[in-house]
N, C-alpha and C positions, 0 to 999 in steps of 0.2 A: 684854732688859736695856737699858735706859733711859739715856743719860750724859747728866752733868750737867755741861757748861762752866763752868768758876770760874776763880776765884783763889783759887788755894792758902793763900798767902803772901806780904804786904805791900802794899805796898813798905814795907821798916822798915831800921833798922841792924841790922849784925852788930857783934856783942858779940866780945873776943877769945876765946873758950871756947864750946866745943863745945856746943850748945842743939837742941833740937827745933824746929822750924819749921813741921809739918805732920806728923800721921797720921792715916792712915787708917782711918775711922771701920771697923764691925763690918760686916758682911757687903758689904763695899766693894772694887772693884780700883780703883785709883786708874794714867791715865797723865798722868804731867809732860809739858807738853805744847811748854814753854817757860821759859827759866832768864833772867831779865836782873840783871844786877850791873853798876850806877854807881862809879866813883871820881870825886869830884869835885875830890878835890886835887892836890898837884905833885907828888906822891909817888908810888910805885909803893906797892899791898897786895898783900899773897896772900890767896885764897882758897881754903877747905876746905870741900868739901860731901859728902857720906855718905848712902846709902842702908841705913839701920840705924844703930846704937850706932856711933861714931866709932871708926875704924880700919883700920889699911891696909887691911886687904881689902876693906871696905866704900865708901871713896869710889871716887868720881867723879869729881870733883877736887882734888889733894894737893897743897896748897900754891901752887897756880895763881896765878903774877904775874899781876893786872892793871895795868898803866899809868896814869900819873899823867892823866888827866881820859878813860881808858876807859871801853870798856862794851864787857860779857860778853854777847852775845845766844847763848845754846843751844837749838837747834829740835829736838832731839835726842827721840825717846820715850824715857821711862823708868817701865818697868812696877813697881807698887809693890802689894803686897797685902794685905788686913786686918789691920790691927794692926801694919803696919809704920811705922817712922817715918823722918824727913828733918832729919839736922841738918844746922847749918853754922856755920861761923867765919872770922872775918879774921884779921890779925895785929895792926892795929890797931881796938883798939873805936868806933865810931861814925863809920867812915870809910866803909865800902862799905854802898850802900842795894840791897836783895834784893827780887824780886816774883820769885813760881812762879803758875805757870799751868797748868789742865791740864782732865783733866776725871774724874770720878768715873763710876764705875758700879756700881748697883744689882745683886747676886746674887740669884740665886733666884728 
């Protein structure tokens, strides 16, 4: 089974409402491999990220204060499997910029 290093997703804005950012293609495991979230303003945001359809039981992280000119670095694995997807959202639209990383692998 073959993996494939990438970038998942971005670097882009988060939108206030709950979006897809990344699923996993058809006969695919997909590990995150790395989460980074910027704020570059004075402000504190929160961020919301989900593995599946948004919802408590599904994220990751629930409303997560980042800090006014943070950065979220997550080294964490997070195993994700065909057909699954990765949303996420801020509180404010166009404030927190998002890149996932990770790497793909080929089934079968």
């Amino acid at each position: 089974m073959p993996a494939t290093w990438k970038r998942l997703f971005g670097p882009a804005l988060l939108t206030n409402a709950a979006a897809t950012k990344y699923t996993v293609p058809a006969l695919t495991k997909t590990r995150i491999r790395h989460i980074h979230v910027t704020n570059p303003t004075v402000s504190a945001v929160t961020f919301t990220m989900s593995i599946g359809a948004d919802a408590a039981g599904t994220r990751i992280y629930d409303v997560y204060s980042i800090a006014a000119g943070d950065v979220l670095n997550d080294f964490g694995v997070y195993v994700v499997d065909a057909a699954e997807i990765v949303q996420a959202f801020a509180s404010t639209t166009s404030v927190l910029n998002i890149t996932i990383d990770g790497e793909e692998i080929t089934l079968g």
